[in-house]
N, C-alpha and C positions, 0 to 999 in steps of 0.2 A: 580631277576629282569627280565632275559629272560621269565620264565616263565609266569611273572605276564602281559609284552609288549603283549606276544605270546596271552593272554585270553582278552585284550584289545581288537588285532584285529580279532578273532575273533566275540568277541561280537561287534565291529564295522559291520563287514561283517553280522552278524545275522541283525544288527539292517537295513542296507541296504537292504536287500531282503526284509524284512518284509515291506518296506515303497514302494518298488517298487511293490510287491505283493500287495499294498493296490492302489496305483496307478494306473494298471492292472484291478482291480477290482471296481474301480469307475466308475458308469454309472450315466454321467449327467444328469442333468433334465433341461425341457422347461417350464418355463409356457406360454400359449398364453390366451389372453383377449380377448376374441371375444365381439360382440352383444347381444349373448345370454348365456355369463358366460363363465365360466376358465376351458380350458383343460390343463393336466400336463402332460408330454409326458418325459420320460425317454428314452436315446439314446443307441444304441449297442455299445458294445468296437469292435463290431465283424466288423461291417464296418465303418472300420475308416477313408473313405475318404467323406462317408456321413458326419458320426458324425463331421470333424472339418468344416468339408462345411458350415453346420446348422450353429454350434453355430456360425462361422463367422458373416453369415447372420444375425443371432439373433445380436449378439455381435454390428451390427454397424447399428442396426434398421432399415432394407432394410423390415423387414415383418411389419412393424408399422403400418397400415392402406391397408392393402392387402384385399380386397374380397374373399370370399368362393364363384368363377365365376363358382364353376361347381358343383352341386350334384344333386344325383339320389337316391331315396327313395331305401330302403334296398339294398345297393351297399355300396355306398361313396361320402364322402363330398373333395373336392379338393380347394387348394390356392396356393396361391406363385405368382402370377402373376403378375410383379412390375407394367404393364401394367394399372391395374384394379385401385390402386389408383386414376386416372384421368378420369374415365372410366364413359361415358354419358349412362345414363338409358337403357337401354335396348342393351347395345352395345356387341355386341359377344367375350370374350376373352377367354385367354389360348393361343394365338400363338405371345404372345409380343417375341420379336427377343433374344434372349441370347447370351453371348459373349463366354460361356463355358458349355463344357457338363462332367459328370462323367463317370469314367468305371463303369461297374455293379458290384456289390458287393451283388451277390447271393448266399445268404447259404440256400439252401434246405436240407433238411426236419427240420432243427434248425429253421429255420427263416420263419414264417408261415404270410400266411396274412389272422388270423383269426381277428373275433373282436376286434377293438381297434388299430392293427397296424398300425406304419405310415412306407409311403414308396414312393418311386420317381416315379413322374409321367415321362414321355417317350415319344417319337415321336414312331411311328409303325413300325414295322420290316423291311419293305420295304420300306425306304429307313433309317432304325437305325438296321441293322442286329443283332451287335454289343450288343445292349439295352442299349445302354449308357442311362444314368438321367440325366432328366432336372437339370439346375443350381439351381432353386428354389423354381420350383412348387412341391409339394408333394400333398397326398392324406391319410384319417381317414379313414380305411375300418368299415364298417357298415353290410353290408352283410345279411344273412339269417341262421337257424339252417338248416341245410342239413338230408333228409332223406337218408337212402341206396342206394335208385333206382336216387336221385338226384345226390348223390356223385358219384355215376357209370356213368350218362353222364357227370358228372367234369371231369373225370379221360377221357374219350372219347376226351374230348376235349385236354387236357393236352396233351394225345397223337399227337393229331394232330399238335400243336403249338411248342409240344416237342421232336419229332420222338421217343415218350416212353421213355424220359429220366427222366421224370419225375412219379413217382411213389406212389402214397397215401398209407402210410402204416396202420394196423389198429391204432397208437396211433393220426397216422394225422387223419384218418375217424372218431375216437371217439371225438377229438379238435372240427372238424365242425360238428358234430350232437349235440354237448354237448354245444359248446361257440359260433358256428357260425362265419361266415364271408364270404371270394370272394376264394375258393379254386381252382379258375378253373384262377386262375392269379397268382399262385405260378412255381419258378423257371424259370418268364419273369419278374419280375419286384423287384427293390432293395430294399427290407424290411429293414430300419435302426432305427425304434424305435416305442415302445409300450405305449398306453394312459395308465397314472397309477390313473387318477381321472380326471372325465369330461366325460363319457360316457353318463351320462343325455344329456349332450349340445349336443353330438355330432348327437345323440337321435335326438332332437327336430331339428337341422340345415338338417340333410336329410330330414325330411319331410316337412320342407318347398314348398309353390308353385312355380314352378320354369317355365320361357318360352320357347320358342320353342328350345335353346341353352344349355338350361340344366339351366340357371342363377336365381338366386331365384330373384322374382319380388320386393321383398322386402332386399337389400343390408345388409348383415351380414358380419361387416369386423372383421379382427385381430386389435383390437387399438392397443395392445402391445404384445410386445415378448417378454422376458425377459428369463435368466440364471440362476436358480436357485442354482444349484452346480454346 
């Protein structure tokens, strides 16, 4: 009877690691419904005070009707701004007030902002040293394919912004000449989740006309957020 109790809990104990290990290994998914079709954005386990931030946000429909207030042709498209909701034609946002901000939650060279990343937008170093994230603006990096000689002044600049702490090794250099994206804003800003379908949209929302604020003349909002897993 000892014997048989003894292989019980054991296989109790098996059975719990393996449900935790599957726990551990779940990475949620976003979908957002924009104007111009569905992006499905998958979040990191790695920053987890992003990840429960989002889905909060998702979870109690704060991005429902949010504007993409800021994009720039092969860079990136940017929202979150609860601001923009209510926001009169040509009105300037991105600086509606926040009650909270994030620590950064940068993993370099794991956490890339090549194509398709998503990641928190930020107030400027002087006066956010820190790099703490916005509460709920983020940003779709778009970006460019990088040549040698281009990746060489990324890395120039890196330096400068980074006192060389930041480093492109060749598997990062071969990422941005091969997939593309903003490598010259890697290890200043919290990379917490990757597009896994909607790169067309996010395609077509950068090139939009945009005014003298970055804001596309024609309003492209999120109708909905929603949770997928």
């Amino acid at each position: 009877m000892k014997k048989i109790l003894y292989s019980l809990f054991l296989a109790l104990i098996a059975a719990n690691i393996q449900a935790q290990t599957q726990i551990d290994t779940l990475r949620h998914e976003v979908l957002l419904e924009t104007d111009s079709g569905n992006i499905r954005i998958q979040l990191y386990n790695e920053t987890p005070l992003h990840r429960d931030n989002f889905l909060r946000l998702v979870r109690s429909g704060a991005y429902d009707g949010v504007l993409f207030h800021r994009v720039i042709k092969d860079f990136m498209i940017q929202t979150g701004d609860m601001g923009s909701k209510t926001a009169k034609p040509g009105q300037a946002l991105g600086d509606t007030p926040e009650s909270y901000s994030l620590p950064a939650e940068i993993h370099y060279p794991e956490l890339l902002h090549r194509r398709g990343a998503v990641a928190a937008a930020r107030e400027g170093d002087d006066v956010n040293p820190k790099r703490e994230s916005s509460a709920s603006q983020f940003y779709i990096v778009w970006g460019i394919r990088f040549s040698d000689g281009q990746l060489d002044w990324a890395q120039e600049r890196l330096n400068a912004h980074t006192d060389s702490t930041v480093q492109m090794t060749p598997e990062v250099r071969r990422i941005y000449k091969e997939v593309g994206g903003t490598p010259h804003l890697d290890g200043q800003y919290t990379v917490f989740g990757q597009v896994l379908e909607g790169m067309d949209v996010v395609e077509h929302i950068q090139q939009q006309p945009v005014d003298a604020n970055d804001r596309p003349l024609t309003d492209v909002h999120v109708r909905k957020a929603s949770v997928l897993k």
